[in-house]
GUKEVO-390085 format. One record per atom (N, C-alpha, C): residue in three letters; z, y, x. Coordinates in Angstrom, 1 decimal. Layout:
REM residues N
{r ALA,{Z,Y,X}}
...
This chain:
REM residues 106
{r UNK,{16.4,-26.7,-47.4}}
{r UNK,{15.8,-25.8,-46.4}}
{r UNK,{16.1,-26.3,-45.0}}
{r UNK,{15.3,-26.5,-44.1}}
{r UNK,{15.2,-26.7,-43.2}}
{r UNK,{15.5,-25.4,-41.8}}
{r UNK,{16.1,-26.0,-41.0}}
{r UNK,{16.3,-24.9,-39.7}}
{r UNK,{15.7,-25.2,-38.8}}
{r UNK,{15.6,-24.0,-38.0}}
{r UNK,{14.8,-24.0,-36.5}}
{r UNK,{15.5,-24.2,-35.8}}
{r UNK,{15.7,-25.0,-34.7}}
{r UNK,{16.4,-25.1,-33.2}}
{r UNK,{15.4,-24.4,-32.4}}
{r UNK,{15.9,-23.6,-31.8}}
{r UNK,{15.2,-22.7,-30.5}}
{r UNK,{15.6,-23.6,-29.3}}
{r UNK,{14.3,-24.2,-28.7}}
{r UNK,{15.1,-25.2,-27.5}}
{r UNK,{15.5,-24.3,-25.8}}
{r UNK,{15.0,-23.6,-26.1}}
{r UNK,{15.1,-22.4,-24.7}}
{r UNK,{13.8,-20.8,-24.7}}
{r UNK,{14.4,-20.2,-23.3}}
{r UNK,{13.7,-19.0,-24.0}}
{r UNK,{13.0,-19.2,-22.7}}
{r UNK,{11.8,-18.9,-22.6}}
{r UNK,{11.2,-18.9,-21.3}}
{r UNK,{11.2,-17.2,-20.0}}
{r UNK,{12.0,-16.9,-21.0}}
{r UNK,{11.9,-15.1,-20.1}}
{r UNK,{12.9,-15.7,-18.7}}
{r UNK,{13.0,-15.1,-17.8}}
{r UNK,{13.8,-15.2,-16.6}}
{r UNK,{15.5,-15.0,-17.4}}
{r UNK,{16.1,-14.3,-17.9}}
{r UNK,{17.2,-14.4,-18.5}}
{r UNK,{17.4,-14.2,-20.4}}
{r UNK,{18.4,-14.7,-20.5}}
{r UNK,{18.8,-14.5,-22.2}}
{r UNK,{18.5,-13.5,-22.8}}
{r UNK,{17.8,-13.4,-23.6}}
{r UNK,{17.9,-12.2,-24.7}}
{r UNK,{18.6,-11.8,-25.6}}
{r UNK,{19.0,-10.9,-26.2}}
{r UNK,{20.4,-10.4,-26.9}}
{r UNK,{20.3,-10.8,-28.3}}
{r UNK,{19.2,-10.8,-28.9}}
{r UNK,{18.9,-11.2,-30.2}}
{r UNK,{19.4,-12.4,-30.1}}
{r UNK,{19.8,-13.8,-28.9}}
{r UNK,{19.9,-15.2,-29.0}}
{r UNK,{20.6,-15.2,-28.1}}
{r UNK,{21.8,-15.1,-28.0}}
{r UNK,{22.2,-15.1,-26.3}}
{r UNK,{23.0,-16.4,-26.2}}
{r UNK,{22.9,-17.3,-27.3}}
{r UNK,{23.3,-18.7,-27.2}}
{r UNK,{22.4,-19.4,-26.3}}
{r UNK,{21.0,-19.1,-26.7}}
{r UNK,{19.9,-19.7,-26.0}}
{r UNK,{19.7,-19.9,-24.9}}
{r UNK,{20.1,-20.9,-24.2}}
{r UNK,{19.9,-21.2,-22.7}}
{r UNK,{18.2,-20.8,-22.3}}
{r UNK,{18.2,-20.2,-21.3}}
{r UNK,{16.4,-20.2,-20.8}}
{r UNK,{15.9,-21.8,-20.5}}
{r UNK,{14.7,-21.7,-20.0}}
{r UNK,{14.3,-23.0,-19.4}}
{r UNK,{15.0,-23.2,-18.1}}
{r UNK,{14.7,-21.9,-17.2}}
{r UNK,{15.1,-22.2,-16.1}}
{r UNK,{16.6,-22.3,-15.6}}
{r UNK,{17.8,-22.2,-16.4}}
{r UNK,{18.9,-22.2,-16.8}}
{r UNK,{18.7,-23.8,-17.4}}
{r UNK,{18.2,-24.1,-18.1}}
{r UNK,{17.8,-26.0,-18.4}}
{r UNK,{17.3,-26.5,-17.1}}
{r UNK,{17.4,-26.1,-16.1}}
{r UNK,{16.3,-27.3,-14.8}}
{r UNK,{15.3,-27.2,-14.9}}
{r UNK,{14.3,-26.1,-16.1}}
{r UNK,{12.6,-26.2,-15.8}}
{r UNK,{12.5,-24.9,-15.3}}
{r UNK,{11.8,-25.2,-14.7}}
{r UNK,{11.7,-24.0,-13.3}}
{r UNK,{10.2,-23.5,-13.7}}
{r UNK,{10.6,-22.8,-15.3}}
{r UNK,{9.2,-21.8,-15.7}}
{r UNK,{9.4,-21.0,-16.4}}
{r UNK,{9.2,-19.5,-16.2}}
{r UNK,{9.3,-18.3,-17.1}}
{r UNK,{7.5,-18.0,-17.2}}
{r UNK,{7.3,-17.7,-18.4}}
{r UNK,{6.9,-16.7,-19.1}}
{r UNK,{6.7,-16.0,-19.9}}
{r UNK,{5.8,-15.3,-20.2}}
{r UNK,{5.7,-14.5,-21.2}}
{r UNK,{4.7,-14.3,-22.7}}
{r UNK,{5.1,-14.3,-24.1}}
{r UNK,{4.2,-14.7,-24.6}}
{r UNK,{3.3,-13.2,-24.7}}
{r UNK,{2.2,-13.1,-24.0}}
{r UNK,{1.4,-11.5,-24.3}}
{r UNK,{0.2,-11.4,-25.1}}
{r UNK,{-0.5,-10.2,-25.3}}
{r UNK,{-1.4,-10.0,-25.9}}
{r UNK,{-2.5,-9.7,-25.0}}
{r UNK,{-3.6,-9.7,-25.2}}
{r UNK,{-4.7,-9.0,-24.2}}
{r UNK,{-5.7,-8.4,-24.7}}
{r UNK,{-6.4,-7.5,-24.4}}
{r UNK,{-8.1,-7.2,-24.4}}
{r UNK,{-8.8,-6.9,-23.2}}
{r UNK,{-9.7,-7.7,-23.2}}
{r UNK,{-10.9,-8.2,-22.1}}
{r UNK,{-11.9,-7.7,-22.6}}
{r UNK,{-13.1,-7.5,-21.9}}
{r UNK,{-14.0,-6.9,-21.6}}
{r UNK,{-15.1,-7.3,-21.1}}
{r UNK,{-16.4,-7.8,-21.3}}
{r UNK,{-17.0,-8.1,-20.1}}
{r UNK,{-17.5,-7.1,-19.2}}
{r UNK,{-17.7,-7.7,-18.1}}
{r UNK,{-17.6,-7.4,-16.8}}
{r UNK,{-19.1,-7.0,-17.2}}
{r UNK,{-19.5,-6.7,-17.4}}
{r UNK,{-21.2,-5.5,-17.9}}
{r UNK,{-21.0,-4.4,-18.8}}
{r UNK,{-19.4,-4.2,-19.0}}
{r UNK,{-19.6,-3.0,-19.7}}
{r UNK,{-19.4,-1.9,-18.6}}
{r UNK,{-19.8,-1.1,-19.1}}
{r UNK,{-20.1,-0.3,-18.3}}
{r UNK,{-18.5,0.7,-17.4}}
{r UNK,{-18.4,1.2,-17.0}}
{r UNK,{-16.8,1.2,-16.5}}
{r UNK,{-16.3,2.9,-17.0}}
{r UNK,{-16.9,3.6,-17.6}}
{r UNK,{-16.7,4.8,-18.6}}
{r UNK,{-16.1,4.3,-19.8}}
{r UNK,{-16.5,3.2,-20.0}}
{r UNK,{-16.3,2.9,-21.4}}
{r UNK,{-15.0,2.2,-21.3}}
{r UNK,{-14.9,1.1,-20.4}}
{r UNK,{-13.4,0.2,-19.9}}
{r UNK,{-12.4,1.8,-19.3}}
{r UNK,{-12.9,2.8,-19.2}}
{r UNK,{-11.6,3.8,-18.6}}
{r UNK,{-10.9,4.2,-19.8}}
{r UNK,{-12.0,4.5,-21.1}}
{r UNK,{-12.1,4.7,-22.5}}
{r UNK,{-11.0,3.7,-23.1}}
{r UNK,{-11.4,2.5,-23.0}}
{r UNK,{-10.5,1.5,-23.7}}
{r UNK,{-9.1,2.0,-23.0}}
{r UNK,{-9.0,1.7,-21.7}}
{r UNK,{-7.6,1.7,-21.0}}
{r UNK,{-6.6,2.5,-21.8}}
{r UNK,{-7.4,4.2,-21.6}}
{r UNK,{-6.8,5.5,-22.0}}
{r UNK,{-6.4,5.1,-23.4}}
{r UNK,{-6.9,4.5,-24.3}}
{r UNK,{-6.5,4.4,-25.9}}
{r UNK,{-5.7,3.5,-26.1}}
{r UNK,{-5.1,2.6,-25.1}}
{r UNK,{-4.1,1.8,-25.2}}
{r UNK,{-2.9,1.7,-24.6}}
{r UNK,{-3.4,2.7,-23.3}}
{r UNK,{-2.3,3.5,-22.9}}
{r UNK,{-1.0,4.6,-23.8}}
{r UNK,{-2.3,5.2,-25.2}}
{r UNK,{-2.1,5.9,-26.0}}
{r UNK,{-1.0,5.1,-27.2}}
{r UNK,{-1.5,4.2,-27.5}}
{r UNK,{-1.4,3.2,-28.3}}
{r UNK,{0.3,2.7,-27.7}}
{r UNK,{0.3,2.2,-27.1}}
{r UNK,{1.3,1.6,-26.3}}
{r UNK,{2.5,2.4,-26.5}}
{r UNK,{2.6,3.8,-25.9}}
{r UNK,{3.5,5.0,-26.4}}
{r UNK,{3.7,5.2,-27.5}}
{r UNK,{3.0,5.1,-28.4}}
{r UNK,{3.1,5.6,-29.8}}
{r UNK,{4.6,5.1,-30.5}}
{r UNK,{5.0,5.9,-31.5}}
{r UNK,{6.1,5.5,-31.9}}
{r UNK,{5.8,4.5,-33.1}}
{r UNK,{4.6,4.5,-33.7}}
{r UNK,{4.2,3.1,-34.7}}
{r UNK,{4.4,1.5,-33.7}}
{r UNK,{3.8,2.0,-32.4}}
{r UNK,{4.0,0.9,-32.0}}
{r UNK,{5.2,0.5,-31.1}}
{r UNK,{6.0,1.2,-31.1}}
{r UNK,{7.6,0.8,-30.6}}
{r UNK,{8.8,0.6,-32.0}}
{r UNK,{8.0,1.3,-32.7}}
{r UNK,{9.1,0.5,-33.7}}
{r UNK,{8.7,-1.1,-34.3}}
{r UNK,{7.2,-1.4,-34.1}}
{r UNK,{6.6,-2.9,-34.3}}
{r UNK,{7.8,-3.8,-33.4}}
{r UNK,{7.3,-3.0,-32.2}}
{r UNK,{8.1,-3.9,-30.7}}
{r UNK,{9.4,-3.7,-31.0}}
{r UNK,{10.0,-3.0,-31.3}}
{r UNK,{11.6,-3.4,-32.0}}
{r UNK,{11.9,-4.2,-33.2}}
{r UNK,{11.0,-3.9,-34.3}}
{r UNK,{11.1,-5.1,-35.4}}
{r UNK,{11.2,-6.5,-34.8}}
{r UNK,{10.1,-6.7,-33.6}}
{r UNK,{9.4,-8.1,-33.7}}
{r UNK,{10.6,-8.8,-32.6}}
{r UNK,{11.2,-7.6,-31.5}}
{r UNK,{12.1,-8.0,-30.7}}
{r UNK,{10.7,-8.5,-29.5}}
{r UNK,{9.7,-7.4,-29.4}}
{r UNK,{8.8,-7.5,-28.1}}
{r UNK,{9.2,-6.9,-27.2}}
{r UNK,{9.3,-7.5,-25.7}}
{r UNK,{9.7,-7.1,-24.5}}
{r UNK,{8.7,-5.8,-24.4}}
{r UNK,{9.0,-4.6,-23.6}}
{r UNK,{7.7,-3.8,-23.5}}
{r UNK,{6.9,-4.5,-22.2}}
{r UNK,{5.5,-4.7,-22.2}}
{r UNK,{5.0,-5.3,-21.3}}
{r UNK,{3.3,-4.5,-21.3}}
{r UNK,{3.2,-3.6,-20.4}}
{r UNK,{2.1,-2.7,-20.4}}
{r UNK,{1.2,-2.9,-18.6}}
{r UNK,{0.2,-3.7,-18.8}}
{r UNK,{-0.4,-4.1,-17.7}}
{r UNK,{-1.8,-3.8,-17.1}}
{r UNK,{-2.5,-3.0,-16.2}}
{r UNK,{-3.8,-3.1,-16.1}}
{r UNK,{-4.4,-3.2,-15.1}}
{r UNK,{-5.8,-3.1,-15.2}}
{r UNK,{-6.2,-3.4,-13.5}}
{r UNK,{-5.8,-5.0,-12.7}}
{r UNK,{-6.1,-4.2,-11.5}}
{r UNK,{-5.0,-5.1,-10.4}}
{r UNK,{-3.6,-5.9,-10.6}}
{r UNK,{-3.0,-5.1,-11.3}}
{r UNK,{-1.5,-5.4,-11.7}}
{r UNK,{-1.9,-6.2,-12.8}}
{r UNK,{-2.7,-6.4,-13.7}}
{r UNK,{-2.8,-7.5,-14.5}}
{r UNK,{-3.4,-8.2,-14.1}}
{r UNK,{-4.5,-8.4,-13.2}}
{r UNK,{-5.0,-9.6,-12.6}}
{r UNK,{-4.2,-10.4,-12.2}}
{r UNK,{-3.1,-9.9,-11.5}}
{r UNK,{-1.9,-9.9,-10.7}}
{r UNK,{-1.0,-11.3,-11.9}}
{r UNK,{-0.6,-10.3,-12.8}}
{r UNK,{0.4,-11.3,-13.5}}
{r UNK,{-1.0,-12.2,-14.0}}
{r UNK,{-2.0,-12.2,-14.5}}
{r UNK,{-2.4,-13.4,-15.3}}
{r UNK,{-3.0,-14.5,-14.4}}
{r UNK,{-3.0,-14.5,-12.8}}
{r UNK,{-3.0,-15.4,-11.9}}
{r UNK,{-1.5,-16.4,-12.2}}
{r UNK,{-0.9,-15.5,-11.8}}
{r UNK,{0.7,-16.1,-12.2}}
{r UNK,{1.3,-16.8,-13.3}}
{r UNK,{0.9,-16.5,-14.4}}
{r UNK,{1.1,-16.7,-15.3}}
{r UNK,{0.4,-17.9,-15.6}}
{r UNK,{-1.5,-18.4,-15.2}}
{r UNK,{-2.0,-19.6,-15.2}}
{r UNK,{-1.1,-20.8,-14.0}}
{r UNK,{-0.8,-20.3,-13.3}}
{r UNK,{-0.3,-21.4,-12.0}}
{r UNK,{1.2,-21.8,-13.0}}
{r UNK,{1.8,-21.1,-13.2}}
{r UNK,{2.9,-21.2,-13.9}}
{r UNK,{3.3,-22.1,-15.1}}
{r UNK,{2.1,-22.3,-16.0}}
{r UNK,{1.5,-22.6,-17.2}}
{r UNK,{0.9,-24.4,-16.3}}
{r UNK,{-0.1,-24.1,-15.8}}
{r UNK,{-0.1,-25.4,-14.9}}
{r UNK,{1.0,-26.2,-14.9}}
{r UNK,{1.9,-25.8,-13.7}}
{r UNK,{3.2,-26.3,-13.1}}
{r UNK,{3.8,-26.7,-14.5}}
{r UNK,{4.0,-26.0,-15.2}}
{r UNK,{5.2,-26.6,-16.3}}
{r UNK,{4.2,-27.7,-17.2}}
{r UNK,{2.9,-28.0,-17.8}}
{r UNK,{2.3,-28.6,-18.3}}
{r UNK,{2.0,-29.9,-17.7}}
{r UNK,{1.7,-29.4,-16.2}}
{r UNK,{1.9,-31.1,-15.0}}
{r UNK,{3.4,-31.4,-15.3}}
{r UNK,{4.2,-31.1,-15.0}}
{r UNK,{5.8,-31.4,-15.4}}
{r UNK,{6.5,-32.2,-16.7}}
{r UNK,{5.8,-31.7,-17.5}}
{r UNK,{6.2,-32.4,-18.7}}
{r UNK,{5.9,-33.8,-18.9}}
{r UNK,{7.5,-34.2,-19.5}}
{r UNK,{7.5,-35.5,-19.7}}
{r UNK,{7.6,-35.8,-21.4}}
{r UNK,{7.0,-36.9,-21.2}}
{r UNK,{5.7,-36.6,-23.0}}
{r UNK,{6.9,-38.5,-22.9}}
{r UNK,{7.3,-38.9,-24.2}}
{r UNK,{8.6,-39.6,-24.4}}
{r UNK,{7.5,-40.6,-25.5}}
């Protein structure tokens, strides 16, 4: 049987499930993020219907099915929309960039 080495965690600090695990940026790479999920939309749906979605995942999100998932899986809670997700997934591409230009390939 073979083992996994975890080589770092990319969150801003250690998580308790691993707290051996150095981050990256605790290693000298100067990148956090996060691994998330999304649902997108196109921009022609109508905006009654995107208020629709929002509300049922808002719903969803709270639910106690889905916080005991996010405890099984050891998922950060991470609930984003609008502006404020435009917001992080700007960040999150420039970030993704930066560490992919960076990398040194051996």
């Amino acid at each position: 049987m073979k083992e996994v080495k975890i080589l770092g965690i990319t969150s801003s600090q250690r998580i308790d499930e691993f707290p051996e695990v150095k981050t990256f940026i605790e290693q000298g790479v100067d990148v956090e993020f996060a691994n998330w999920r999304g649902f997108f939309v196109n921009a022609s749906v109508p905006a009654e219907k995107v208020m629709l979605y929002r509300k049922m995942f808002k719903q969803l999100h709270s639910s106690v099915s889905w916080q005991k998932s996010r405890k099984k899986h050891h998922w950060q809670p991470l609930f984003l929309e609008g502006a404020q997700l435009a917001a992080f997934l700007t960040e999150q591409e420039r970030m993704m960039q930066q560490a992919l230009f960076n990398l040194e390939i051996e």
